[in-house]
ZAMARGU-4260 file (C-alpha; in steps of 0.2 Angstrom, whole numbers, plus 5000, padded with zeros to 4 digits):
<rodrens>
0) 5581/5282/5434 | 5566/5293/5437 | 5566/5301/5422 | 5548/5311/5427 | 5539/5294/5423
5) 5547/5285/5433 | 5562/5291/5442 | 5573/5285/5428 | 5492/5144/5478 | 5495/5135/5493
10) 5484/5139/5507 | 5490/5139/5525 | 5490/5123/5537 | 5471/5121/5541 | 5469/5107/5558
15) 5456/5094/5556 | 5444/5095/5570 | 5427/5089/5577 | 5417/5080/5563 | 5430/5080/5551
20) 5427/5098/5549 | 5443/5110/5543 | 5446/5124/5559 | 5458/5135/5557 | 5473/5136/5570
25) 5473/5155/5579 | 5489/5160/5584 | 5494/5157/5602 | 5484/5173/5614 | 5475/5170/5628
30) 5459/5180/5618 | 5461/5175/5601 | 5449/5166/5589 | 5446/5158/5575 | 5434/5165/5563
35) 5427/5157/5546 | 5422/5165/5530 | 5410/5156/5517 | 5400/5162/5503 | 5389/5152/5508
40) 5387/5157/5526 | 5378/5169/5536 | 5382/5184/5542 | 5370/5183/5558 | 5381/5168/5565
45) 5394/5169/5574 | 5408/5164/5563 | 5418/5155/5573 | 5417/5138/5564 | 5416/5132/5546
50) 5397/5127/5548 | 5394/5144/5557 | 5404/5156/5547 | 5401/5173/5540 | 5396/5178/5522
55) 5403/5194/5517 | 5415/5205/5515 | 5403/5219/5524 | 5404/5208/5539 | 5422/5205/5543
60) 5427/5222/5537 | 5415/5228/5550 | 5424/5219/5565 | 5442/5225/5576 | 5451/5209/5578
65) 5463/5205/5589 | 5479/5199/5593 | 5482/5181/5588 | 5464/5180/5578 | 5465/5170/5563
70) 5451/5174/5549 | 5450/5161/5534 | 5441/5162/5518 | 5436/5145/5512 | 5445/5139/5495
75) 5438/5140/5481 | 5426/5153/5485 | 5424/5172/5479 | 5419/5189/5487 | 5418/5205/5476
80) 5423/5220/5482 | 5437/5228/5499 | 5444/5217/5513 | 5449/5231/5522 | 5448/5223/5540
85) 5452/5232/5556 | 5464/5228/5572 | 5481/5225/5574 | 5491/5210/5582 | 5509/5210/5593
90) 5525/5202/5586 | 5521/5185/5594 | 5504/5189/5591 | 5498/5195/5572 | 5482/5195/5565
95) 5482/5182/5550 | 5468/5183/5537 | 5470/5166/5526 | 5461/5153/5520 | 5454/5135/5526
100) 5450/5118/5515 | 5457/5114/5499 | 5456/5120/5483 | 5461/5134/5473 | 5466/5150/5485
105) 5449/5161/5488 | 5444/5177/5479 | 5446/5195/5482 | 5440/5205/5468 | 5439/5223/5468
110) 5433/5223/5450 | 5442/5240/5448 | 5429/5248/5460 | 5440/5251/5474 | 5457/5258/5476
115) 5465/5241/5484 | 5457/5226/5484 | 5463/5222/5501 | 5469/5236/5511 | 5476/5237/5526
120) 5478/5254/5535 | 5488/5261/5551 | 5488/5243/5556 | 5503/5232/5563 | 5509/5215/5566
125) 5493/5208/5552 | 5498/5193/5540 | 5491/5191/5523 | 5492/5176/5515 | 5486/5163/5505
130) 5474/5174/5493 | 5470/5175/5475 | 5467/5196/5475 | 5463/5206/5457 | 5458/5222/5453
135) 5451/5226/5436 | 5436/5233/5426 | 5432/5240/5413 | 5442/5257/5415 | 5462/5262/5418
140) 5461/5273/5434 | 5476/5264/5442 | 5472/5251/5454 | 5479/5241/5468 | 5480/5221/5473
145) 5486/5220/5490 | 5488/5239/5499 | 5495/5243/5515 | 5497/5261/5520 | 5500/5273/5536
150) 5500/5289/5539 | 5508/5299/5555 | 5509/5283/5567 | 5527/5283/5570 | 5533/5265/5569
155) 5523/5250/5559 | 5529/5233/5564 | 5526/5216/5560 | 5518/5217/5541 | 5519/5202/5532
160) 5512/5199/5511 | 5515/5178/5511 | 5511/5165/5498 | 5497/5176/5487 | 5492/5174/5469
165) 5490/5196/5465 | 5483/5199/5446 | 5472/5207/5435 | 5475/5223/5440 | 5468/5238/5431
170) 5479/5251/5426 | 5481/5263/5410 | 5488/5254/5395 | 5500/5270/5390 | 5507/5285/5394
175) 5514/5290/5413 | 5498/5281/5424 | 5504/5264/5415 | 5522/5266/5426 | 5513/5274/5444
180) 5522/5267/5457 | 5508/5271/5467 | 5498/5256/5459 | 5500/5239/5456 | 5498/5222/5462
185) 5505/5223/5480 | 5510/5243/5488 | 5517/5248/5504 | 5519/5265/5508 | 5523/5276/5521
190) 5513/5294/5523 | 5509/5309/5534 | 5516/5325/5536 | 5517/5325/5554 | 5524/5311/5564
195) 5539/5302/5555 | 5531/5285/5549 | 5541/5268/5542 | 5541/5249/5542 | 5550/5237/5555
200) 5550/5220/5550 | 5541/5220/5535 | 5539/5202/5524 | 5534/5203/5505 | 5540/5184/5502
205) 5533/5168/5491 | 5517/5178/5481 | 5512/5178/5462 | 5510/5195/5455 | 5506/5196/5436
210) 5496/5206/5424 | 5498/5221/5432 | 5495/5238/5423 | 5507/5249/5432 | 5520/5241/5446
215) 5524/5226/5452 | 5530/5223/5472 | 5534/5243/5478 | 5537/5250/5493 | 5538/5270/5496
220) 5536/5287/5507 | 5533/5303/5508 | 5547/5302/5521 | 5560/5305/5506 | 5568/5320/5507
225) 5588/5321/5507 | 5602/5327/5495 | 5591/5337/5485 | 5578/5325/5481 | 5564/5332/5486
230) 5548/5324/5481 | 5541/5310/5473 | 5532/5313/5454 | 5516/5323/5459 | 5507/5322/5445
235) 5508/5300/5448 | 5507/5299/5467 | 5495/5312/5470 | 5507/5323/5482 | 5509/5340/5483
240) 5529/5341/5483 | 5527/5353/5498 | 5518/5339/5508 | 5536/5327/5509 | 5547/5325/5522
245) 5563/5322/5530 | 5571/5302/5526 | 5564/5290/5538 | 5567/5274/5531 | 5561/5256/5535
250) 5571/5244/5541 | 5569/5225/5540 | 5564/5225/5525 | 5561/5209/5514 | 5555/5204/5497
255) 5557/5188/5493 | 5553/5174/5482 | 5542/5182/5472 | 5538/5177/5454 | 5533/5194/5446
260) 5528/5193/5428 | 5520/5204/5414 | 5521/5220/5422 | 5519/5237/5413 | 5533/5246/5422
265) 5543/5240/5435 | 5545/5222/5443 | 5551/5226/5462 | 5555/5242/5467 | 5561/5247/5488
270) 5561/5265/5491 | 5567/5272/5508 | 5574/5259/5517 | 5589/5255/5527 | 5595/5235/5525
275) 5583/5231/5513 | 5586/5212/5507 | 5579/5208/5489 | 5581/5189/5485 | 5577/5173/5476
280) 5563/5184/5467 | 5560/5178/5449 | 5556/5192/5437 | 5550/5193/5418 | 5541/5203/5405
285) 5541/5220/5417 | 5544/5234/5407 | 5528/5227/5394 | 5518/5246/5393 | 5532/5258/5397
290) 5551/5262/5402 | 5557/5254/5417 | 5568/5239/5426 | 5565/5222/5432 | 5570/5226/5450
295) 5576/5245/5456 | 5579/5256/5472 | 5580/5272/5477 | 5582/5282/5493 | 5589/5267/5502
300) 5607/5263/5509 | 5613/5245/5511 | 5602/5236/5499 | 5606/5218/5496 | 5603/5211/5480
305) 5605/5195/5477 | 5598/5177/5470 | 5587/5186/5458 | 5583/5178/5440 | 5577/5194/5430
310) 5573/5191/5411 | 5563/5198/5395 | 5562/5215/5403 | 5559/5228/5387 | 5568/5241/5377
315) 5559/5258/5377 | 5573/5269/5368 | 5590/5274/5371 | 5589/5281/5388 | 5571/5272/5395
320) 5579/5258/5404 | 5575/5241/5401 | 5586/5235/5412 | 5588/5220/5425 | 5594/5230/5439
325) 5598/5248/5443 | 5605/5256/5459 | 5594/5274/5457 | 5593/5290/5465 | 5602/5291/5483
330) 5605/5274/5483 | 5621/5271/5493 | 5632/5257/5496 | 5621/5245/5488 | 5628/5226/5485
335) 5621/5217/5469 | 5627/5198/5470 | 5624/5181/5463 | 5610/5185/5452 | 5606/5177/5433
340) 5601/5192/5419 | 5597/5187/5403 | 5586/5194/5388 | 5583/5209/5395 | 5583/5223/5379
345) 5588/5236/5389 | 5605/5231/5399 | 5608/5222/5416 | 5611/5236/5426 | 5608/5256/5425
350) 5617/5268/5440 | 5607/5285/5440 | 5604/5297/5454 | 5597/5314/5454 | 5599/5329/5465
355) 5616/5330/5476 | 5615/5310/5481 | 5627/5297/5474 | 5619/5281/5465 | 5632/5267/5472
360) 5633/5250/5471 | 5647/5235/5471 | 5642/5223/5458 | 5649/5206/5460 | 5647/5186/5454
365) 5633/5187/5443 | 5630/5182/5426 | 5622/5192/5412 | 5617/5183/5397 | 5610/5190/5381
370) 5606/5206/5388 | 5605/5220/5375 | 5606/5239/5372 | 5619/5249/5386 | 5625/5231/5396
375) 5630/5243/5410 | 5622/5260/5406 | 5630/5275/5421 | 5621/5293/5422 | 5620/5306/5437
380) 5630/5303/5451 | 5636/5285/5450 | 5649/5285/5460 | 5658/5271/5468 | 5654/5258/5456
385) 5665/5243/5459 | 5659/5229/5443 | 5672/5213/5447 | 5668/5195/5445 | 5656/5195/5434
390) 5653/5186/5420 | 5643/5194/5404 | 5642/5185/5389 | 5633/5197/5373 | 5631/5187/5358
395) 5625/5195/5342 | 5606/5189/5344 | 5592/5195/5332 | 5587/5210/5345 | 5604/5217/5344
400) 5609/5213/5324 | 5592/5219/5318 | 5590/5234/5330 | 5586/5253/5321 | 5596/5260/5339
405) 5610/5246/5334 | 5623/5258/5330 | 5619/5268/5349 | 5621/5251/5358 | 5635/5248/5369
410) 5643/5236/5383 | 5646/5252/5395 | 5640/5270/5391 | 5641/5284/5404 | 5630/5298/5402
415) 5636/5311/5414 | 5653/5318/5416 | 5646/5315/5436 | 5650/5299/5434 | 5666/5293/5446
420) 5675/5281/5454 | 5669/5267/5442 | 5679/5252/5440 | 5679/5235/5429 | 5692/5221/5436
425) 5692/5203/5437 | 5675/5201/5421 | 5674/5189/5410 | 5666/5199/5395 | 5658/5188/5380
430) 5657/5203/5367 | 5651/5192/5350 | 5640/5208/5345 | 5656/5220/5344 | 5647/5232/5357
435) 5660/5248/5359 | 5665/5255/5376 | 5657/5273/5376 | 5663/5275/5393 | 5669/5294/5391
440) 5687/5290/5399 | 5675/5286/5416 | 5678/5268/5418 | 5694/5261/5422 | 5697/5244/5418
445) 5709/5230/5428 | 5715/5215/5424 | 5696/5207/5414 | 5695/5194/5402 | 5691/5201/5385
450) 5683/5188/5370 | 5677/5198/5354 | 5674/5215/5351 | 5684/5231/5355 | 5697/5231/5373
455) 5697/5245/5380 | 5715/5253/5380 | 5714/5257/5399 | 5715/5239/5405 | 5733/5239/5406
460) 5731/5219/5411 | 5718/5214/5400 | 5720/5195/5396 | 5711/5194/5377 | 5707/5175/5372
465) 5693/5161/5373 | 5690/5160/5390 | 5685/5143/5385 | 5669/5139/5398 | 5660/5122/5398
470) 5646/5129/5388 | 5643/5146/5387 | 5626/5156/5383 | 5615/5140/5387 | 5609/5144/5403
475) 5589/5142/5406 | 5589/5148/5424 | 5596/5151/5440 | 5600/5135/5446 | 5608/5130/5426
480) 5623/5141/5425 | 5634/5127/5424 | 5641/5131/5407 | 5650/5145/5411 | 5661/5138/5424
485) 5681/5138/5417 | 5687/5121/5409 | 5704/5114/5415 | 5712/5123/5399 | 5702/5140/5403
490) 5715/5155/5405 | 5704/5162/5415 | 5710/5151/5430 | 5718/5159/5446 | 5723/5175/5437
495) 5711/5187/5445 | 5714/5201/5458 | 5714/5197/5475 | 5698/5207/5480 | 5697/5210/5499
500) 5677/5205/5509 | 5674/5197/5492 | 5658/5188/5501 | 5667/5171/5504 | 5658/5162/5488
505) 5656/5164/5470 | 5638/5164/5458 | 5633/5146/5461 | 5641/5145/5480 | 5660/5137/5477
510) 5670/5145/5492 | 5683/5156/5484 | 5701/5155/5489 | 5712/5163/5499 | 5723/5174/5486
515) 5719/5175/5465 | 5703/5170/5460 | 5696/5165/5442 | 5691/5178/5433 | 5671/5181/5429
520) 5656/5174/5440 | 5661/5156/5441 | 5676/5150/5450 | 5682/5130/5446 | 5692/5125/5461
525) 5683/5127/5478 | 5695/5136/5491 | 5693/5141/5510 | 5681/5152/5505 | 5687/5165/5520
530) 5680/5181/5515 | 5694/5194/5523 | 5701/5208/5524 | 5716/5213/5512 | 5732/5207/5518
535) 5741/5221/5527 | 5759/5228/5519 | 5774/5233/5524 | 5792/5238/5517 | 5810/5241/5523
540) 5811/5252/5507 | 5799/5265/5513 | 5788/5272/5499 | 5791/5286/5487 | 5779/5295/5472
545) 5766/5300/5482 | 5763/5280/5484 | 5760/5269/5500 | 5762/5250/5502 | 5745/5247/5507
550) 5744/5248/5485 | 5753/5231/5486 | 5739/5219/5490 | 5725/5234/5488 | 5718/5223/5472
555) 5722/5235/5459 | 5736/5234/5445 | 5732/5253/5443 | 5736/5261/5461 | 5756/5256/5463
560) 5769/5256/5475 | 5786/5263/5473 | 5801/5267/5482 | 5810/5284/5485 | 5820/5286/5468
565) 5836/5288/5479 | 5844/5280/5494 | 5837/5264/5489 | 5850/5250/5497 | 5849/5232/5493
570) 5844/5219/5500 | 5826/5227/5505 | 5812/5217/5511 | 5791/5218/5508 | 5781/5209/5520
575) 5762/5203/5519 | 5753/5200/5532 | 5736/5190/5529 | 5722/5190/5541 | 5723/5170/5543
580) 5735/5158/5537 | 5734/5155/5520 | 5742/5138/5507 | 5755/5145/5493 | 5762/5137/5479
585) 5767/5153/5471 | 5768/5170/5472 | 5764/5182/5458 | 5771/5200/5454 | 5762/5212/5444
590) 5774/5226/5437 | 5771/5240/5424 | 5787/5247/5415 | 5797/5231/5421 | 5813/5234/5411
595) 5814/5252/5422 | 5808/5248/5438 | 5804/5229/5441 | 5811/5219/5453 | 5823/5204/5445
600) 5831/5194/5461 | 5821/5187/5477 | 5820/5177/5490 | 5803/5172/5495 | 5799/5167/5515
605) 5785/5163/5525 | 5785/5163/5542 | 5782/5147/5554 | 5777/5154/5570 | 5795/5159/5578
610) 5806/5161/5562 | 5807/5164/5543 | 5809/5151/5531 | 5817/5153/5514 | 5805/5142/5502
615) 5812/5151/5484 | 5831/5159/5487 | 5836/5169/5470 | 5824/5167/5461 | 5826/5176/5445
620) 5812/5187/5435 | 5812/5195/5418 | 5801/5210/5412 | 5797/5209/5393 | 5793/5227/5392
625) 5797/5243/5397 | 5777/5250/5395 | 5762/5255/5406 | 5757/5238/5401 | 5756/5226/5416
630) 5766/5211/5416 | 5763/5198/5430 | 5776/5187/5435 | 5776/5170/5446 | 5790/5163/5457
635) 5785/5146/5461 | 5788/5138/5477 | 5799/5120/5479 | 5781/5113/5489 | 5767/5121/5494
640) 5768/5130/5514 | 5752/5137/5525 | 5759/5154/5532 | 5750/5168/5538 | 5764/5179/5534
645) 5777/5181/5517 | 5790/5191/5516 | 5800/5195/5497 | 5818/5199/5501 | 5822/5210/5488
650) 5839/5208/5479 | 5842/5214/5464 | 5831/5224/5453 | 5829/5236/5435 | 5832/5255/5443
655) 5831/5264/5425 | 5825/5279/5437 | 5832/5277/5455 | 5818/5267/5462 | 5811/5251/5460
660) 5791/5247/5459 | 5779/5234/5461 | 5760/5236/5455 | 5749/5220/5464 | 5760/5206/5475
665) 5747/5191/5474 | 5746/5172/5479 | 5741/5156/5473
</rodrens>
């Protein structure tokens, strides 16, 4: 997090016209224009074709465009200094500043002379795109490729960053300047102190950005303040912290498909925003001149997360991130999915808030591949962490084995006893460099795959063998993660959790099924793929302990159900209820202390529209153990049935104490 420093081309489609002349194509508007920049133009004509066009930079910056007007910059050409245009367009309508002919993508260089080498300022509804943009000299005051800022204008619609090449930007090589969010290759913030100011509709999608000497892609405001985070690092962003404000977040906002490559501090980073979608982004080598993370949030609820290949980002120390991902301060509700980590030597994802707000995120169907130091590192305020499906596979590489900080490494390490409400079910975890658990008693564990190293004692239905994949640890990039899909012989098939809205599909798009998944990212047999609610629970037996029957399909072997421990009468019946009709070929129980409490005789029914059905009549079930280890139990049926409803008629079962229990009721 924001630990002071931090917190913790293509060109466009030209039209060929007259003389076999390229003119570019102005959005529809009945007063819009096309206009033509050259270097070897003239600023005294008109601009409106390629052999009339303007020269200088001077020139267009000195003109108010309007709605629909399209400004190109012919390949191959170069102009030194600020595009800093004037005018704003409509949403049918935007301003468009691009290029025309072919060749490489035309050059805005600010040579380190100016803040931004483009800037746009309290404008709306403007495009840029298709530009080659740098921003370096021969100093380190921090720099900026592409800027768009606005100040005390209320709502900014309509701002799109497309298709760029953003590098060379100048920035300190050390210290804090070399991680300013402030700076970088492409910024977008949100200022004043007066009139409430954010983003609608804002695109960041398809650019380059590399070689940058502080950030990345960012997005921020001076619109931050809640849950007792007050201000953003003065001493970086220039701010007084008695100059921020209430949260106002953007909304629409988009960044994606970008590749962002050797970056000083962090790849992609969205602060205060509401609905933010990060995707299909590539990132690498972030991290190069300070602490950081490949792609982080903060002050935003409902990020998405997902599609995001994020590698090589670098280790700074124990507690300086070097992470893939990280949820960070008052980030609530965030949803991290379907990504690829790998190499990074800091961890694939970090949790840390400050002040009063929570850092939350569900982290599910993503593979983590020879990522190093704390795999899953939680601090201040992570709460609501829900880590299931995922498949992370740590072998001993010649980072981890030859490491000074080796002995500090771990798979999970919580730093904060504010750490809550963290749980680890339905993983595959790959642990060849015998990583330890240092997870302070925070993290409970349910029902993950375990291969090498320590298992934490608090997965009380750990499975602990080979999870035998096709080939694991050989993955080269977000479209190869075929080896770590389960063979026919894996043990990893169908015994998952029955995880309710589990998004329908698993890392590589396979529709999961209806009932227990495989465990880790990966799942081998393609199911409906539904994406539902859990199944809803009822019992004749009523519910004793403090307990409810909603814990029998709640996708937890931890919170149980129990009946009262007297006045129990058999026969007894539990019903589920699914939210559509579902195929079964066998029902599984999950009991702890089965000798005591487990059920022993059933009948198992589903229900055809009008009546119940006995598929399985006494079948008979046997408990190993009388422990708080979980044992799970599968009645199989005669032929598989379609039912949207299955009731267990209950008639015999282990009443060491009165009552009879039942952890997780599941189907396959």
């Amino acid at each position: 997090m924001a630990r002071g420093s931090r917190l913790a081309g293509t060109a466009l489609a030209v039209v060929l016209a007259g003389a076999g002349l390229p003119a570019l194509a102005p959005a529809a508007h009945a007063a819009s224009s096309a206009y033509y920049v050259d270097p070897n133009g003239d600023d005294s004509a008109d601009g409106r074709s390629p052999a009339t066009a303007w020269k200088t930079l001077g020139k267009v910056n000195a003109q108010t465009f309007q709605p629909g007007d399209t400004v190109g910059f012919k390949a191959g050409g170069q102009w030194n200094g600020q595009l800093a245009p004037k005018g704003s367009g409509t949403g049918t309508a935007p301003i468009t500043f691009t290029s025309y002919g072919t060749g490489a993508k035309p050059l805005i260089a600010g040579g380190g002379a100016v803040d931004a080498a483009v800037k746009l300022q309290n404008q709306h509804d403007v495009e840029v795109s298709g530009l080659e943009v740098t921003n370096t000299g021969s100093g380190t005051t921090p720099r900026i490729g592409i800027g768009v800022s606005a100040a005390d204008v209320g709502a900014v619609p309509g701002i799109t960053i497309r298709g760029n090449f953003v590098h060379a930007i100048q920035g300190a090589t050390s210290g804090n300047q070399s991680s300013n969010p402030s700076a970088g290759g492409i910024i977008v913030s949100a200022r004043g102190k007066d009139v409430p100011t954010y983003y609608q509709r804002l695109r960041i999608e398809d650019n380059e950005v590399a070689d940058s000497r502080s950030y990345g892609i960012v997005t921020w405001s001076q619109w931050m303040q809640r849950e007792g985070w007050n201000s953003l690092w003065e001493d970086l962003m220039g701010i007084p912290a008695a100059d921020f404000r209430p949260w106002t977040p953007s909304t629409g906002v988009v960044v994606r498909g970008n590749n962002v490559h050797d970056i000083s501090a962090g790849g992609i980073t969205v602060m205060q925003a509401a609905g933010a979608l990060i995707e299909h982004n590539r990132v690498d080598r972030t991290a190069q001149n300070h602490g950081n993370v490949g792609i982080w949030w903060a002050g935003t609820d409902d990020t998405l997360v997902q599609f995001n290949e994020v590698s090589g980002t670098k280790y700074w120390g124990l507690a300086s991130d070097g992470n893939a991902f990280d949820a960070d301060a008052s980030a609530h509700r965030s949803l991290v999915q379907y990504n690829f980590s790998h190499d990074n030597e800091g961890g694939f994802f970090i949790a840390v808030s400050t002040g009063s707000g929570p850092a939350e995120a569900t982290i599910r169907y993503n593979v983590s591949q020879g990522d190093a130091n704390q795999v899953f590192a939680l601090s201040t305020n992570a709460t609501d962490i829900d880590v299931y499906n995922n498949t992370i596979w740590v072998p001993l590489t010649p980072f981890i084995r030859d490491h000074p900080d080796r002995a500090s490494f771990s798979l999970v390490k919580v730093w904060n006893s504010t750490v809550g409400s963290v749980r680890f079910r339905n993983n595959v975890i790959h642990n060849g460099a015998n990583l330890p658990y240092n997870d302070s008693g925070k993290v409970v564990y349910d029902r993950n795959l375990f291969h090498g190293g320590p298992v934490p004692a608090k997965d009380k239905a750990a499975l602990t063998d080979d999870p035998l994949l096709t080939s694991p640890g050989s993955a080269t990039s977000i479209t190869a993660l075929g080896g770590y899909l389960p063979t026919a012989a894996s043990p990893a098939l169908a015994q998952g959790l029955e995880v309710a809205s589990d998004g329908g599909r698993d890392a590589v798009g396979t529709a999961l099924p209806s009932g227990m998944p495989d465990l880790g990212g990966l799942q081998r047999t393609a199911g409906p793929g539904a994406n539902e609610a859990a199944p809803a629970a009822t019992t004749t037996f009523g519910a004793g302990q403090s307990t409810t029957p909603a814990a029998l399909a709640d996708g937890s072997d931890y919170v149980t159900w129990a009946s009262p421990s007297t006045g129990v009468t058999l026969p007894g019946s539990i019903t589920l209820t699914f939210p559509s009709a579902r195929r079964i070929s066998e029902v599984v129980l999950a009991t702890h202390f089965g000798q005591g409490q487990g059920i022993t005789k059933l009948d198992v029914q589903t229900w055809n529209g009008s009546a119940w059905t006995t598929q399985a009549a006494d079948a008979a079930i046997t408990w190993a153990s009388n422990t708080a280890t979980v044992e799970r139990r599968a009645v199989t049926l005669p032929a598989a049935v379609t039912t949207a409803q299955l009731r267990l008629v209950v008639k015999a079962a282990n009443r060491t104490w009165g009552n009879l229990s039942v952890n997780e009721i599941t189907t396959r």
